[in-house]
TORKOL-4160 file (C-alpha; in steps of 0.2 Angstrom, whole numbers, padded with zeros to 4 digits, m for minus):
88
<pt num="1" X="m0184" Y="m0238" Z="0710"/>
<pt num="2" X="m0194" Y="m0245" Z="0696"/>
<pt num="3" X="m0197" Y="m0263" Z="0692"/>
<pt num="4" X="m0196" Y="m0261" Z="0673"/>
<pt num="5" X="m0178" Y="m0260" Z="0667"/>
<pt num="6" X="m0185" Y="m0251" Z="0648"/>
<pt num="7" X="m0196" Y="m0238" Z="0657"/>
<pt num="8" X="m0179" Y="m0234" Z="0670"/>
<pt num="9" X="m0170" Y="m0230" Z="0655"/>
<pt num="10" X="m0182" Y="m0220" Z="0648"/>
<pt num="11" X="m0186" Y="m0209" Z="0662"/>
<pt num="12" X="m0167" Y="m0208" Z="0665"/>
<pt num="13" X="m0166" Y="m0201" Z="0645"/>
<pt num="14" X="m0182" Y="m0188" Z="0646"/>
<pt num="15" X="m0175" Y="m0182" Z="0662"/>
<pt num="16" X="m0158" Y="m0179" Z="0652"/>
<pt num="17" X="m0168" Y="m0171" Z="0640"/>
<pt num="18" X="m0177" Y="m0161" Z="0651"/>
<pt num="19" X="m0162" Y="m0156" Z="0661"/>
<pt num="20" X="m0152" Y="m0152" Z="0643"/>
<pt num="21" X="m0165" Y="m0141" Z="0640"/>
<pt num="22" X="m0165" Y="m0131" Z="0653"/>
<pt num="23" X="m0146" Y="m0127" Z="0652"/>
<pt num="24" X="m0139" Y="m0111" Z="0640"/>
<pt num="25" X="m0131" Y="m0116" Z="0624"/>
<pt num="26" X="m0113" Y="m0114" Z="0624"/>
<pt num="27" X="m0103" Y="m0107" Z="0611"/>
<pt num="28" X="m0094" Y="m0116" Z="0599"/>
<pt num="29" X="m0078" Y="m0109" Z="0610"/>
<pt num="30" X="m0084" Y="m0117" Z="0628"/>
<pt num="31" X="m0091" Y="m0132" Z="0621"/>
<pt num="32" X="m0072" Y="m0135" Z="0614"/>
<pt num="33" X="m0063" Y="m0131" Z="0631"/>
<pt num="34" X="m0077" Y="m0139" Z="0639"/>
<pt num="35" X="m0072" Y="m0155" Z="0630"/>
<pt num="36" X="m0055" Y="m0152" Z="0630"/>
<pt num="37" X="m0052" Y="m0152" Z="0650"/>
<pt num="38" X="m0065" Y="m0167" Z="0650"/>
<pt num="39" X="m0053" Y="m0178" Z="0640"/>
<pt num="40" X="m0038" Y="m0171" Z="0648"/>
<pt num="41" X="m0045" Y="m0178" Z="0666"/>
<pt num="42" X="m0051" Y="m0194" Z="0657"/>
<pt num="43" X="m0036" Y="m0196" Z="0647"/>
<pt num="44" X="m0023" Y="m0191" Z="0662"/>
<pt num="45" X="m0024" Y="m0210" Z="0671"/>
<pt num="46" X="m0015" Y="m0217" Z="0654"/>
<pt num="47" X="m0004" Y="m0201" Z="0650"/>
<pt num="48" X="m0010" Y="m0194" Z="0637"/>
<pt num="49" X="m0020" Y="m0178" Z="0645"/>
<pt num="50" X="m0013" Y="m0165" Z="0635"/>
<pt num="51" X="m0013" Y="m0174" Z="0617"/>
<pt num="52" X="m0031" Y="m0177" Z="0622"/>
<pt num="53" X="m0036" Y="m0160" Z="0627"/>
<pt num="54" X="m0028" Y="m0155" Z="0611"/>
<pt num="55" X="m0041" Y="m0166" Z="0601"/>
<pt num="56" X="m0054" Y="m0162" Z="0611"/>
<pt num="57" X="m0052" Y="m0143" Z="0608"/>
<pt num="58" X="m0050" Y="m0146" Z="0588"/>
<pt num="59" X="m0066" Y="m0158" Z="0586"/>
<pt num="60" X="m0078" Y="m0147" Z="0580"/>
<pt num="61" X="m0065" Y="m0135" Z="0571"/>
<pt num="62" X="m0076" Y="m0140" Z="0554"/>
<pt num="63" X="m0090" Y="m0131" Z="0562"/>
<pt num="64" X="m0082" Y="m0115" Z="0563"/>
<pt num="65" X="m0084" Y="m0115" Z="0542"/>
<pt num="66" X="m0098" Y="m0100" Z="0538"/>
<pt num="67" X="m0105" Y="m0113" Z="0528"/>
<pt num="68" X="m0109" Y="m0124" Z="0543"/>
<pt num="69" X="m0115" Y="m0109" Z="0554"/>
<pt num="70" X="m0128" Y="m0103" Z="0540"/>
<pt num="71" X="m0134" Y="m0123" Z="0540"/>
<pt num="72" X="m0137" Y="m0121" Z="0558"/>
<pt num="73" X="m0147" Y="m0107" Z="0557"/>
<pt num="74" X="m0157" Y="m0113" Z="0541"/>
<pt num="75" X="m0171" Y="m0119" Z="0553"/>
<pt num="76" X="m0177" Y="m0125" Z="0533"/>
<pt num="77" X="m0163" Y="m0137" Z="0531"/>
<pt num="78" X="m0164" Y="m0154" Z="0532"/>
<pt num="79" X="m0154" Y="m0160" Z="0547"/>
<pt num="80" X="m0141" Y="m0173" Z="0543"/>
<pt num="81" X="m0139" Y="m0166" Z="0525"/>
<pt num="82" X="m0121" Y="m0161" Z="0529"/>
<pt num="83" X="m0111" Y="m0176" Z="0530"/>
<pt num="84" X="m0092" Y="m0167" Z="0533"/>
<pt num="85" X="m0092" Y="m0148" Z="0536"/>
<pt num="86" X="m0074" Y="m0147" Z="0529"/>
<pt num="87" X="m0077" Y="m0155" Z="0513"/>
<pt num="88" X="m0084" Y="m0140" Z="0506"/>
């Protein structure tokens, strides 16, 4: 489709962006079941589906801190200024 390898994969990235966009966020609780049945099905080949979908559910757990959430909606804080939501 196009001839220039760089330019494919940039296209391919601003067309994830774009789609990504579009979509609704999700709340903390789908994104974690959302993960958690993606790992499962990944993890199932080698056995492991449930611990995985255990993980995948507890991820984020950090993020549930109020502290975390206030961060989030602090449209004035500087991204990247919280390096571990549970070490507060």
């Amino acid at each position: 489709m196009y001839k220039n390898p760089f330019y494919a994969q940039q296209r391919a990235y601003v067309e994830y962006m774009e789609g990504k966009a579009a979509r609704k966020q999700q709340t903390l609780t789908e994104h974690a079941a959302n993960v958690a049945g993606h790992a499962s099905k990944f993890a199932a080949k080698c056995g492991d589906a449930e611990l995985s979908g255990i993980a995948g559910i507890l991820h984020d757990l950090g993020k549930t801190r109020p502290e975390f959430q206030a961060y989030l909606k602090d449209e004035s804080a500087k991204r990247g200024s919280v390096l571990n939501p549970l070490a507060a």
